[in-house]
PDB file of N, CA, C and O in Angstrom:
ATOM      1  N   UNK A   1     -42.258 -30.197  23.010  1.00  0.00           N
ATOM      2  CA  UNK A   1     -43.330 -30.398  22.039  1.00  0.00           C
ATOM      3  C   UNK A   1     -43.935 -29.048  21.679  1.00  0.00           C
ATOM      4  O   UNK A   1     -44.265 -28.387  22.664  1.00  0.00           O
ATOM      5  N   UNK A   2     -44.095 -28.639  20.811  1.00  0.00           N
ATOM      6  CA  UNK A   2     -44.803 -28.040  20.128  1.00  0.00           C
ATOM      7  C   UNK A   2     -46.484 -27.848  19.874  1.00  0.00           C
ATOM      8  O   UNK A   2     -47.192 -28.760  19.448  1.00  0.00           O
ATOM      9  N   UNK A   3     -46.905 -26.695  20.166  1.00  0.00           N
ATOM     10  CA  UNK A   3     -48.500 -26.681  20.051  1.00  0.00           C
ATOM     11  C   UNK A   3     -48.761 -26.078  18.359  1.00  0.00           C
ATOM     12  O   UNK A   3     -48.590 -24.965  17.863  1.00  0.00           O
ATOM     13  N   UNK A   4     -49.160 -27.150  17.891  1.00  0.00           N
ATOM     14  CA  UNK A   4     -49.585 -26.142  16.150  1.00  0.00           C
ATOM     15  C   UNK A   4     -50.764 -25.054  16.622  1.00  0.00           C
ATOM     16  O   UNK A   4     -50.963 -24.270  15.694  1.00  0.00           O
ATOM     17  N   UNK A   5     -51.310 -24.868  17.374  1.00  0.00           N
ATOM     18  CA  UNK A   5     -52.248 -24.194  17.021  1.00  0.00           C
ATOM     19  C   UNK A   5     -51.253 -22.761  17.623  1.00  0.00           C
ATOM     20  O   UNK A   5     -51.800 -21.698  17.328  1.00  0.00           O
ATOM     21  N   UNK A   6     -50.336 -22.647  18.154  1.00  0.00           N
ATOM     22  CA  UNK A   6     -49.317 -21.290  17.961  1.00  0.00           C
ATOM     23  C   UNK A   6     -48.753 -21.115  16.978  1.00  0.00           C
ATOM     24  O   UNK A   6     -48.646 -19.953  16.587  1.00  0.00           O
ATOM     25  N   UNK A   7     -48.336 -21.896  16.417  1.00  0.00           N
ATOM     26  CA  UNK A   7     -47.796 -21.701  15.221  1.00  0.00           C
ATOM     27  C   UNK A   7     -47.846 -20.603  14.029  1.00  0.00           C
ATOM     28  O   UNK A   7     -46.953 -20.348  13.221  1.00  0.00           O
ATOM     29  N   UNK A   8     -49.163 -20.012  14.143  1.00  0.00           N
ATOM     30  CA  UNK A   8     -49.980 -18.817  13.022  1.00  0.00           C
ATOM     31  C   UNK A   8     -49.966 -19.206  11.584  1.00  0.00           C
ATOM     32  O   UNK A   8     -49.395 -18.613  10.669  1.00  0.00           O
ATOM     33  N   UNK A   9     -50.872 -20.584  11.509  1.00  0.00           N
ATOM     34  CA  UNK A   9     -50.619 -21.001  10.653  1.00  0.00           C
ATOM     35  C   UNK A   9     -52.749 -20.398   9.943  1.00  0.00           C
ATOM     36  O   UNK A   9     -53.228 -19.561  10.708  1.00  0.00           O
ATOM     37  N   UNK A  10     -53.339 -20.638   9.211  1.00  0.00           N
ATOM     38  CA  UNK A  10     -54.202 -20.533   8.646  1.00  0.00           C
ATOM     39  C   UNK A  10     -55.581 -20.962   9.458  1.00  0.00           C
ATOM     40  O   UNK A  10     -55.946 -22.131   9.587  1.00  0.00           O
ATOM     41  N   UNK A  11     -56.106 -20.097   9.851  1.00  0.00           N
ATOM     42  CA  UNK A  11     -56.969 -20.712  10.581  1.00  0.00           C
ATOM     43  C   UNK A  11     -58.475 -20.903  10.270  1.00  0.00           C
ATOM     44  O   UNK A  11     -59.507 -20.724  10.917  1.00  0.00           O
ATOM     45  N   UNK A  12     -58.188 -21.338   9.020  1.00  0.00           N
ATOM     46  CA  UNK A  12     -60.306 -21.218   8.047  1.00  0.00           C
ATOM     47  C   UNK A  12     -59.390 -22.103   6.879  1.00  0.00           C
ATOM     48  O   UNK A  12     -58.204 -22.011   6.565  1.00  0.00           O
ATOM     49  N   UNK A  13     -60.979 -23.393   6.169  1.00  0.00           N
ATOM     50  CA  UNK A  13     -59.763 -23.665   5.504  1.00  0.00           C
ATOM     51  C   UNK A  13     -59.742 -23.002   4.013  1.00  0.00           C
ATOM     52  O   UNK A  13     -58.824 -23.434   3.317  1.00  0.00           O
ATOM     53  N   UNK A  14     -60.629 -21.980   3.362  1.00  0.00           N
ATOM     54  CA  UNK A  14     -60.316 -21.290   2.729  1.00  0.00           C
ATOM     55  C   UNK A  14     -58.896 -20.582   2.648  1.00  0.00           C
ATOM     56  O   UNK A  14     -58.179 -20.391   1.665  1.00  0.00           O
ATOM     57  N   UNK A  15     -58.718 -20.267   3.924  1.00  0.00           N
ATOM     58  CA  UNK A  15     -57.109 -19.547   3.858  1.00  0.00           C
ATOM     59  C   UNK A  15     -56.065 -20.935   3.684  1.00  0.00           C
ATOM     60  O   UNK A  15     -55.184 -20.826   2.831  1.00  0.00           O
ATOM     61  N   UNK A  16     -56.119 -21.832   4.229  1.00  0.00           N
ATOM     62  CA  UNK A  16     -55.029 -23.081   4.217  1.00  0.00           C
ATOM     63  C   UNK A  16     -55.031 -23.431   2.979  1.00  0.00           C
ATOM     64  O   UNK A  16     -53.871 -23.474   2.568  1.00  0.00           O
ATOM     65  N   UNK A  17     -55.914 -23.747   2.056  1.00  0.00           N
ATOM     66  CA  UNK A  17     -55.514 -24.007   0.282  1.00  0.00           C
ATOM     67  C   UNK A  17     -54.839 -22.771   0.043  1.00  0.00           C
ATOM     68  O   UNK A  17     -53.655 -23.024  -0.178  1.00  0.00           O
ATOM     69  N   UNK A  18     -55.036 -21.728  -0.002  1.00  0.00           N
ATOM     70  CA  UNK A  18     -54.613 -21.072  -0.924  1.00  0.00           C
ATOM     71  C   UNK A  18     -53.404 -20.582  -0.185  1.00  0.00           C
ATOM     72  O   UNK A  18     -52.538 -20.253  -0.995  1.00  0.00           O
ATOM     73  N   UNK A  19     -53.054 -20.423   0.988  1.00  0.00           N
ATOM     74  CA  UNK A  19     -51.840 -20.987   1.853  1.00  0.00           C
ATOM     75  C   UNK A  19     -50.682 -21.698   1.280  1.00  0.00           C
ATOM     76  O   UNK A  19     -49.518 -21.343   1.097  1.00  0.00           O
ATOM     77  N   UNK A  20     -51.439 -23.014   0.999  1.00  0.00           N
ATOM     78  CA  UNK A  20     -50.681 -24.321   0.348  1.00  0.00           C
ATOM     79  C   UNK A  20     -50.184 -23.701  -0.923  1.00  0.00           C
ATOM     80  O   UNK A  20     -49.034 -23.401  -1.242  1.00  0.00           O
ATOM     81  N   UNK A  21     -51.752 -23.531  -1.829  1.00  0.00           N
ATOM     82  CA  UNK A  21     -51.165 -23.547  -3.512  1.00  0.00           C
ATOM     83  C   UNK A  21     -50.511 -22.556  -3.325  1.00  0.00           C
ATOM     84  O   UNK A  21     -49.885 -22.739  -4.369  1.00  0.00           O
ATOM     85  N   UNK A  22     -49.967 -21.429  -2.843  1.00  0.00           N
ATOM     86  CA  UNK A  22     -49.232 -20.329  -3.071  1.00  0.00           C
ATOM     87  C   UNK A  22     -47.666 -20.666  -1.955  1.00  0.00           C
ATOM     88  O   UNK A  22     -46.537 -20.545  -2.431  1.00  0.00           O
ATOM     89  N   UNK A  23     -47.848 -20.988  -0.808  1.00  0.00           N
ATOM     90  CA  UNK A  23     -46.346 -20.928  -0.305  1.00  0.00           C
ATOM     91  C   UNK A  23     -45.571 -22.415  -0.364  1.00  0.00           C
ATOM     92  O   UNK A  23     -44.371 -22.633  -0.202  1.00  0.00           O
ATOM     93  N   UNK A  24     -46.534 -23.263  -0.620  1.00  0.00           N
ATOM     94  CA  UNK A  24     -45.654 -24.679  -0.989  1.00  0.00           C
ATOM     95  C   UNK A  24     -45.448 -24.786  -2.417  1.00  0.00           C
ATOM     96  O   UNK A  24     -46.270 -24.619  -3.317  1.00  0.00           O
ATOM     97  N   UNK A  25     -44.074 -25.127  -2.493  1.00  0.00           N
ATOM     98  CA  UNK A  25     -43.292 -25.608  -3.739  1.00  0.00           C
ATOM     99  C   UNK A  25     -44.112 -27.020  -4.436  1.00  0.00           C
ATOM    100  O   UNK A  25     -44.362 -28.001  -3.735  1.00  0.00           O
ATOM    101  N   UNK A  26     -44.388 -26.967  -5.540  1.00  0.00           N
ATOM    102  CA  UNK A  26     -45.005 -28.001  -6.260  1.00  0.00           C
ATOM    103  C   UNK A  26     -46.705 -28.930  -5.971  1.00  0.00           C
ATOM    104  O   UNK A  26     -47.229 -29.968  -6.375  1.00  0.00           O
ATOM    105  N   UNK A  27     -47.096 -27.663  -4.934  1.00  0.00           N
ATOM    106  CA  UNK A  27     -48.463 -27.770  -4.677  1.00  0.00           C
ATOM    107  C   UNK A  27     -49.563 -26.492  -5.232  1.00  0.00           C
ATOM    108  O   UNK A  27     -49.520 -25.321  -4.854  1.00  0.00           O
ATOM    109  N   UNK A  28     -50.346 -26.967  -6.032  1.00  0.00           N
ATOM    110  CA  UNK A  28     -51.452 -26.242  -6.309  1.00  0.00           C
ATOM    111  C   UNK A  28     -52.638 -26.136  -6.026  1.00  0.00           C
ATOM    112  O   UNK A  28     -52.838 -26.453  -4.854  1.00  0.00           O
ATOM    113  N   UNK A  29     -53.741 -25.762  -6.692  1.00  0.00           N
ATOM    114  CA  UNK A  29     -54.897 -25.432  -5.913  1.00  0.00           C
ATOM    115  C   UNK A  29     -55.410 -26.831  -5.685  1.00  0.00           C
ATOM    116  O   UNK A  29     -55.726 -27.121  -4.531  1.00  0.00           O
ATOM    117  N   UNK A  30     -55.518 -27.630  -6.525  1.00  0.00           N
ATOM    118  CA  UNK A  30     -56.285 -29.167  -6.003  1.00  0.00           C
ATOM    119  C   UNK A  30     -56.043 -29.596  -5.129  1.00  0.00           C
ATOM    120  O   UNK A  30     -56.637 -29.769  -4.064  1.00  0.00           O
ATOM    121  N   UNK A  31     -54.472 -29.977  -5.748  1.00  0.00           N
ATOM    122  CA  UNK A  31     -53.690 -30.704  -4.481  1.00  0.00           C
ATOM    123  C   UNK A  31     -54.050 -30.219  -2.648  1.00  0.00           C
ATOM    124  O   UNK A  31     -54.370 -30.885  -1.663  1.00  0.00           O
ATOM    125  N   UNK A  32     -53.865 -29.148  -2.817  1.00  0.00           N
ATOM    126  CA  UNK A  32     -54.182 -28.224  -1.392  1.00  0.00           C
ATOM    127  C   UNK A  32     -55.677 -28.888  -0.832  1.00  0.00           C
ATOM    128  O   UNK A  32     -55.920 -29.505   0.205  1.00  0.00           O
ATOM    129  N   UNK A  33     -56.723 -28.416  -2.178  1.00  0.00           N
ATOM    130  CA  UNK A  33     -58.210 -28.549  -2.145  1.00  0.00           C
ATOM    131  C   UNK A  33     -58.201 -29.992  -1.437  1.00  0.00           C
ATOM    132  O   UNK A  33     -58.622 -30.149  -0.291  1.00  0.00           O
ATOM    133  N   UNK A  34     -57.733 -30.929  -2.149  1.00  0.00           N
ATOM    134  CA  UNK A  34     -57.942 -32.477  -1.964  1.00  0.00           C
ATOM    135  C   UNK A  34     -57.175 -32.278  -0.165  1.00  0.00           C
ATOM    136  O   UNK A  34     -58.018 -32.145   0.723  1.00  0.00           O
ATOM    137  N   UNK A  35     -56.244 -32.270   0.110  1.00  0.00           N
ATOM    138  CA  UNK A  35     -55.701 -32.322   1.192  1.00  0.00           C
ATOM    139  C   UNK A  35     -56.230 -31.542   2.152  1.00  0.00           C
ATOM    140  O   UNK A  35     -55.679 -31.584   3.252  1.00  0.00           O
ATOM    141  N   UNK A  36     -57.514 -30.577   1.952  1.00  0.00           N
ATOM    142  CA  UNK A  36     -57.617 -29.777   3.109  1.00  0.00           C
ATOM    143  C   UNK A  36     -59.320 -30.232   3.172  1.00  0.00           C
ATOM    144  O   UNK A  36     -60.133 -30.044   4.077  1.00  0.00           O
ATOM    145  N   UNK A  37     -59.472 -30.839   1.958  1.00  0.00           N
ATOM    146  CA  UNK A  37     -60.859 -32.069   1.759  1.00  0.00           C
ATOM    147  C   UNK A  37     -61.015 -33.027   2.781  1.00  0.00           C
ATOM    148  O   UNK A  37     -61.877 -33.166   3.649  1.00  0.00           O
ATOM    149  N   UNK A  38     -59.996 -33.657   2.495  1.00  0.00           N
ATOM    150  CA  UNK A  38     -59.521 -34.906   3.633  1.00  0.00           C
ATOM    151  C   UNK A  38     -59.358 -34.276   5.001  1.00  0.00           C
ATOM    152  O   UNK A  38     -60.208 -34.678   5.795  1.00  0.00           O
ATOM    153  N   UNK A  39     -58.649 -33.554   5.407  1.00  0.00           N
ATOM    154  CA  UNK A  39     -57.487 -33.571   6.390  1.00  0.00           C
ATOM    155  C   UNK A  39     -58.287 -32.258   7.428  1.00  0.00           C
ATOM    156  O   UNK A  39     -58.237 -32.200   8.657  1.00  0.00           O
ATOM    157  N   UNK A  40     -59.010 -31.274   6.478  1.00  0.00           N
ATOM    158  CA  UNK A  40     -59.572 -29.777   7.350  1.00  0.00           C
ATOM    159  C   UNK A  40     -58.196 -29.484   7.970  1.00  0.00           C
ATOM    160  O   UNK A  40     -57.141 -29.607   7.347  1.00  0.00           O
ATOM    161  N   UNK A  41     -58.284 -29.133   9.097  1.00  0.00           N
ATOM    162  CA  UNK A  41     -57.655 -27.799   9.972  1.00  0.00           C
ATOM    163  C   UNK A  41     -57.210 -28.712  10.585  1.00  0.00           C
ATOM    164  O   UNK A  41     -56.631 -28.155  11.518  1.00  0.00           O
ATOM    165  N   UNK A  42     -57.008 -30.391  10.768  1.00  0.00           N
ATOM    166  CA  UNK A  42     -55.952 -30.830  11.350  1.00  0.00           C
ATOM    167  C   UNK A  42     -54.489 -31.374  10.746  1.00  0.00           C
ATOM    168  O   UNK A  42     -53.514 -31.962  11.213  1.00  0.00           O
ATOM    169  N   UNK A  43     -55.050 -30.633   8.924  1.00  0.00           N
ATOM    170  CA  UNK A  43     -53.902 -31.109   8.202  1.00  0.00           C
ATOM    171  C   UNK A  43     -51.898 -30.845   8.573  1.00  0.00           C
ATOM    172  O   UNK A  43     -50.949 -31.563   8.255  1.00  0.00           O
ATOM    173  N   UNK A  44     -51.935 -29.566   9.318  1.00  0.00           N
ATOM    174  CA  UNK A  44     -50.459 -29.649  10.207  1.00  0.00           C
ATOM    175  C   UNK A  44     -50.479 -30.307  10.720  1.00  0.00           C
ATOM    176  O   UNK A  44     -49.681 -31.175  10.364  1.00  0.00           O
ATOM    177  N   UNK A  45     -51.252 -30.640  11.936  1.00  0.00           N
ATOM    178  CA  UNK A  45     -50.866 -31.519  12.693  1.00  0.00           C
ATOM    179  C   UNK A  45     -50.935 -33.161  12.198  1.00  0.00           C
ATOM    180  O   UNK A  45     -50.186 -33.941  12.787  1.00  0.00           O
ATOM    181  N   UNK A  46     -51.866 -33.707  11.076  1.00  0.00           N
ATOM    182  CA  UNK A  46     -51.613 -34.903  10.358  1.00  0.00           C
ATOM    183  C   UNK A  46     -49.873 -34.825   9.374  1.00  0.00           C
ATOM    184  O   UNK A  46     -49.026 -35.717   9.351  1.00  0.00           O
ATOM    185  N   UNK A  47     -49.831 -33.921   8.909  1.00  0.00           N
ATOM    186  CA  UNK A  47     -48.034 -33.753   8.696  1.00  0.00           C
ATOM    187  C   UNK A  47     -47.167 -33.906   9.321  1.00  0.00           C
ATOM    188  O   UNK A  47     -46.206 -34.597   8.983  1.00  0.00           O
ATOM    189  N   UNK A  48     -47.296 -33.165  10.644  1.00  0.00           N
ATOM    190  CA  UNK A  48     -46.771 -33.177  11.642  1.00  0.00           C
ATOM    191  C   UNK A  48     -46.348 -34.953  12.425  1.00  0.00           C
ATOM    192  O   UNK A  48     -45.276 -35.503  12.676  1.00  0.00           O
ATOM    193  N   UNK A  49     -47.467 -35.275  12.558  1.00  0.00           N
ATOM    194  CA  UNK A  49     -47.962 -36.581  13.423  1.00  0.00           C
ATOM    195  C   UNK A  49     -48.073 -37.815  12.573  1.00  0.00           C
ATOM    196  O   UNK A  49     -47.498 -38.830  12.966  1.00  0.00           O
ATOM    197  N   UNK A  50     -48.723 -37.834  11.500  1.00  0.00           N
ATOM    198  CA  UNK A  50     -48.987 -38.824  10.464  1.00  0.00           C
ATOM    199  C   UNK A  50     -48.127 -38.903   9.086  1.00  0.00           C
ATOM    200  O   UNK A  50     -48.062 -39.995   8.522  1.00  0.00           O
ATOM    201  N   UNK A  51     -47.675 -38.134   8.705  1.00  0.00           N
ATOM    202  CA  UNK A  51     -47.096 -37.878   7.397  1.00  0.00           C
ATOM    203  C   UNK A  51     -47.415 -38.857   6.343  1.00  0.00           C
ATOM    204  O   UNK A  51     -47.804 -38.463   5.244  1.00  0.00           O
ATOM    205  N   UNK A  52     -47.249 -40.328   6.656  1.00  0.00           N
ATOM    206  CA  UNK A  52     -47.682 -41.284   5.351  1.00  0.00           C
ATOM    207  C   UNK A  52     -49.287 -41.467   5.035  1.00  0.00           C
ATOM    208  O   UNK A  52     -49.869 -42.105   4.159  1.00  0.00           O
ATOM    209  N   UNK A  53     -49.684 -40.774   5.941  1.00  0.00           N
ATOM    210  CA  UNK A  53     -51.444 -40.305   5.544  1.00  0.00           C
ATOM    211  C   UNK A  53     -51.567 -39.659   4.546  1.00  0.00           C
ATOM    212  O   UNK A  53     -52.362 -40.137   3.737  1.00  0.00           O
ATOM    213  N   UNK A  54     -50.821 -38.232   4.119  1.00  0.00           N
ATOM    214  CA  UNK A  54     -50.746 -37.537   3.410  1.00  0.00           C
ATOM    215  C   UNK A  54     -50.821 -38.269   1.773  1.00  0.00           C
ATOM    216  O   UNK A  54     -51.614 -37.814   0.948  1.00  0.00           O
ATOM    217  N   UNK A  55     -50.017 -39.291   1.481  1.00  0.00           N
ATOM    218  CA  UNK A  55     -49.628 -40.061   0.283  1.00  0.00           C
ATOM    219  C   UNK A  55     -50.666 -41.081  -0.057  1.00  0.00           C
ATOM    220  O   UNK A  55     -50.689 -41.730  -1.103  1.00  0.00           O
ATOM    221  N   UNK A  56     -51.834 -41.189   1.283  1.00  0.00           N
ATOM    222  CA  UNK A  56     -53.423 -41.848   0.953  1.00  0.00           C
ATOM    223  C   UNK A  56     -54.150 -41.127  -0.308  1.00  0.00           C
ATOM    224  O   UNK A  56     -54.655 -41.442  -1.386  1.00  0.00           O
ATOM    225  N   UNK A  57     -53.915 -40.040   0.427  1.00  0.00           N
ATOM    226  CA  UNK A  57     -54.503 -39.009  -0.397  1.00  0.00           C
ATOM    227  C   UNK A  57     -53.963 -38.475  -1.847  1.00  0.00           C
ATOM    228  O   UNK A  57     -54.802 -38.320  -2.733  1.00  0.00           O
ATOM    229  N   UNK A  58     -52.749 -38.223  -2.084  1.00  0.00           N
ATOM    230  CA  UNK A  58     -52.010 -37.450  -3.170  1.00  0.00           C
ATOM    231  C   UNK A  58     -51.115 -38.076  -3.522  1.00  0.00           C
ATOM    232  O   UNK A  58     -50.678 -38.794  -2.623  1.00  0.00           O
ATOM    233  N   UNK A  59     -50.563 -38.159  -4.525  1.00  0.00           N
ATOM    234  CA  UNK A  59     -49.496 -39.121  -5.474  1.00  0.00           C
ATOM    235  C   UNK A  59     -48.210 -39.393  -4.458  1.00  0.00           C
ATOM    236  O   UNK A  59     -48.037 -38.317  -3.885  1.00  0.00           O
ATOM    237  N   UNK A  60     -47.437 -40.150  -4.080  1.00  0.00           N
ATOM    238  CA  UNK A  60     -46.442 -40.492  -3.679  1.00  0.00           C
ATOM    239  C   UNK A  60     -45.361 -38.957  -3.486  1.00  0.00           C
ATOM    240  O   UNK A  60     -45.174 -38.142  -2.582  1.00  0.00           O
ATOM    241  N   UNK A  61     -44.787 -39.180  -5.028  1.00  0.00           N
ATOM    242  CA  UNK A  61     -44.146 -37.757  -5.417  1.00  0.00           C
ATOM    243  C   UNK A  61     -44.087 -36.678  -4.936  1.00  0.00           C
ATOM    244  O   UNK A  61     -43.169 -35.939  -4.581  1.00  0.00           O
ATOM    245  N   UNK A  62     -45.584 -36.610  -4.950  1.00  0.00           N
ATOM    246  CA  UNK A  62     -46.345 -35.029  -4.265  1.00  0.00           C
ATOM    247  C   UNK A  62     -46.507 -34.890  -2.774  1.00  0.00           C
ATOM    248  O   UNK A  62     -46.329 -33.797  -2.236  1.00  0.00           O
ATOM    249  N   UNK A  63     -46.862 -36.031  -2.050  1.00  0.00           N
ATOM    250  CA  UNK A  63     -46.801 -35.794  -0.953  1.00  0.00           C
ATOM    251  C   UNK A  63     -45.280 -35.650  -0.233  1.00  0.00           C
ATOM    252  O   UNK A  63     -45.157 -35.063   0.842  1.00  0.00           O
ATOM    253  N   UNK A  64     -44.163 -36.237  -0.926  1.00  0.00           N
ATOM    254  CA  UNK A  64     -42.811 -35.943  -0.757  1.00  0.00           C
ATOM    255  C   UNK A  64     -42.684 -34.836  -0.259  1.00  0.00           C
ATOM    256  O   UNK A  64     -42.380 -34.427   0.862  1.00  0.00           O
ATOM    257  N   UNK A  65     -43.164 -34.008  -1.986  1.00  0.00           N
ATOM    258  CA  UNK A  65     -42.662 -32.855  -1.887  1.00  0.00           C
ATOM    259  C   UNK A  65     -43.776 -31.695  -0.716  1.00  0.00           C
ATOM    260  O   UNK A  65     -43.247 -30.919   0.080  1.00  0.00           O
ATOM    261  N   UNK A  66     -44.730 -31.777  -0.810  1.00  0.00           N
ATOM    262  CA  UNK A  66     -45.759 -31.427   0.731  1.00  0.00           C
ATOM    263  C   UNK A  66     -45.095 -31.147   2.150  1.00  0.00           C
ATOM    264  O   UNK A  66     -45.126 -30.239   2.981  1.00  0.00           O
ATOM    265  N   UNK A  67     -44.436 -32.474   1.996  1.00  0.00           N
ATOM    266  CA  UNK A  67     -44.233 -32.493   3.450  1.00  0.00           C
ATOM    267  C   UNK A  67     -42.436 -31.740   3.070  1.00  0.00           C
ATOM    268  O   UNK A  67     -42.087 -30.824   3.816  1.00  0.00           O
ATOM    269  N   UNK A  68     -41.851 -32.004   2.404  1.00  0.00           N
ATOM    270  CA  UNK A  68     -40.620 -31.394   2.536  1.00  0.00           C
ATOM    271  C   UNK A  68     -40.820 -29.532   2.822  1.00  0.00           C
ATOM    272  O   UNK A  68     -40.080 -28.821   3.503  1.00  0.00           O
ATOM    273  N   UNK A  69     -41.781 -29.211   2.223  1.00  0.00           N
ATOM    274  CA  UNK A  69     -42.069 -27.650   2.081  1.00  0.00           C
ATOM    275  C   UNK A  69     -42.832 -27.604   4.036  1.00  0.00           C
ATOM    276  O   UNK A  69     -42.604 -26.748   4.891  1.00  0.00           O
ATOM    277  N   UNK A  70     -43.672 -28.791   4.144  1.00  0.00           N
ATOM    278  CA  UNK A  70     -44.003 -28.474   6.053  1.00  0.00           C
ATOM    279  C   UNK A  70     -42.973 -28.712   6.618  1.00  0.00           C
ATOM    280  O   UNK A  70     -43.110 -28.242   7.747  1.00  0.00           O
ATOM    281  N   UNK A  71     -41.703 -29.303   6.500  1.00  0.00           N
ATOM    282  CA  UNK A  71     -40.470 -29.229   7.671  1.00  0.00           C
ATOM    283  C   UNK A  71     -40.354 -27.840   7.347  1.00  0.00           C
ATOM    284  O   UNK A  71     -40.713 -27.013   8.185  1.00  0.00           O
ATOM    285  N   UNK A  72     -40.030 -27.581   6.559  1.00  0.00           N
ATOM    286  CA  UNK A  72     -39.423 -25.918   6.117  1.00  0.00           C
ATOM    287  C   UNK A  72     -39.643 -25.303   6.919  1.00  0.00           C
ATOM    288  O   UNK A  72     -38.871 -24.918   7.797  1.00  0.00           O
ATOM    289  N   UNK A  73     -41.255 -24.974   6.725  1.00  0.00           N
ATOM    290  CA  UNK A  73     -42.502 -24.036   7.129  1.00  0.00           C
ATOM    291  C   UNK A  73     -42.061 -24.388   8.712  1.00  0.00           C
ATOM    292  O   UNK A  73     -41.805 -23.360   9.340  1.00  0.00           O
ATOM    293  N   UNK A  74     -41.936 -25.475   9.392  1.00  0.00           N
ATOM    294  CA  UNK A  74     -42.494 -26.057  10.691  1.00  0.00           C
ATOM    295  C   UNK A  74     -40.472 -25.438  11.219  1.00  0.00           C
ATOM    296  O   UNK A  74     -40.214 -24.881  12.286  1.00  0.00           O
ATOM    297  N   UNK A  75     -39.677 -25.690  10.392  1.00  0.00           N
ATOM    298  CA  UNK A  75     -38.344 -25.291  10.842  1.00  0.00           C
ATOM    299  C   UNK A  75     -38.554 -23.547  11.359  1.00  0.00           C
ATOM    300  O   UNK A  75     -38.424 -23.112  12.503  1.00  0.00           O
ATOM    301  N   UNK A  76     -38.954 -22.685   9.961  1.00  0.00           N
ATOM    302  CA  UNK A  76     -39.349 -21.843  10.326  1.00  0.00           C
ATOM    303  C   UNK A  76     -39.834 -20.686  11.156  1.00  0.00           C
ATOM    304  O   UNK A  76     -39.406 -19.607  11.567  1.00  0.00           O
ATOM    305  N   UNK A  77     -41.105 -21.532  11.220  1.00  0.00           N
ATOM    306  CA  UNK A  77     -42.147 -20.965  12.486  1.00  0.00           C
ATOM    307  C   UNK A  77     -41.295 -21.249  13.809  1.00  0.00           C
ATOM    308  O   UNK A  77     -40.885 -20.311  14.494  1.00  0.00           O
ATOM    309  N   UNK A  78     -41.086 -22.379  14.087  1.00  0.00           N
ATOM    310  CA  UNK A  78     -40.420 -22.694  15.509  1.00  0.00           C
ATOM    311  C   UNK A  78     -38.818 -22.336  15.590  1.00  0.00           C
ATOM    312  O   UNK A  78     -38.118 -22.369  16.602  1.00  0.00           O
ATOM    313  N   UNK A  79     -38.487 -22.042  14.475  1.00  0.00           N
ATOM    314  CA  UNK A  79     -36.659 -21.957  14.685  1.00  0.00           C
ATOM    315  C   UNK A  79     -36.257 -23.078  14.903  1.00  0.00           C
ATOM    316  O   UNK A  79     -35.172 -23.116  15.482  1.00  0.00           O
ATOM    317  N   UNK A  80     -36.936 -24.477  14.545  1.00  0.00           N
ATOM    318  CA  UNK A  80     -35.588 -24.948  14.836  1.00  0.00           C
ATOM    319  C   UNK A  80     -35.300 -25.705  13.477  1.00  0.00           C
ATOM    320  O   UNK A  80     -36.117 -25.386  12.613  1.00  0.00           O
ATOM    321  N   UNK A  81     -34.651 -26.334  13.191  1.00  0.00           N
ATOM    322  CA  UNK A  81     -34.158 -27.250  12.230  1.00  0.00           C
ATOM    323  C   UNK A  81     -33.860 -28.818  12.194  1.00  0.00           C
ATOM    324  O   UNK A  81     -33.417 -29.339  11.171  1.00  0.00           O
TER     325      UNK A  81
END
């Protein structure tokens, strides 16, 4: 298991929107805004853990594509795939 908070992911959520709207594919500033509205600083780990939470919040479509850009990110950071 994995600890997100090693991860070095954004740790204020000023930095996590603009995080989002800039390194996720087909997410912008709202989208981010709205999701880091809802979710604060446990939004990895609600991706992580919850994922169909995400689509409460943001269009179907969009949260697709959200979470496809956090495996990435989460492949990434941890190496694995």
């Amino acid at each position: 298991d994995v600890d997100l908070d090693d991860l070095g992911v954004p740790s204020d959520e000023g930095a996590l929107v603009r995080y989002l709207a800039h390194r996720y594919k087909g997410v912008g500033e709202k989208t981010a805004e709205s999701l880091v509205e809802k979710f604060g600083m446990e939004l990895f780990r609600t991706m992580q853990e919850n994922p169909d939470a995400i689509a409460e919040v943001i269009p179907q479509k969009r949260a697709e594509q959200v979470l496809e850009a956090w495996r990435a990110d989460f492949a990434r950071r941890t190496g694995r795939s």
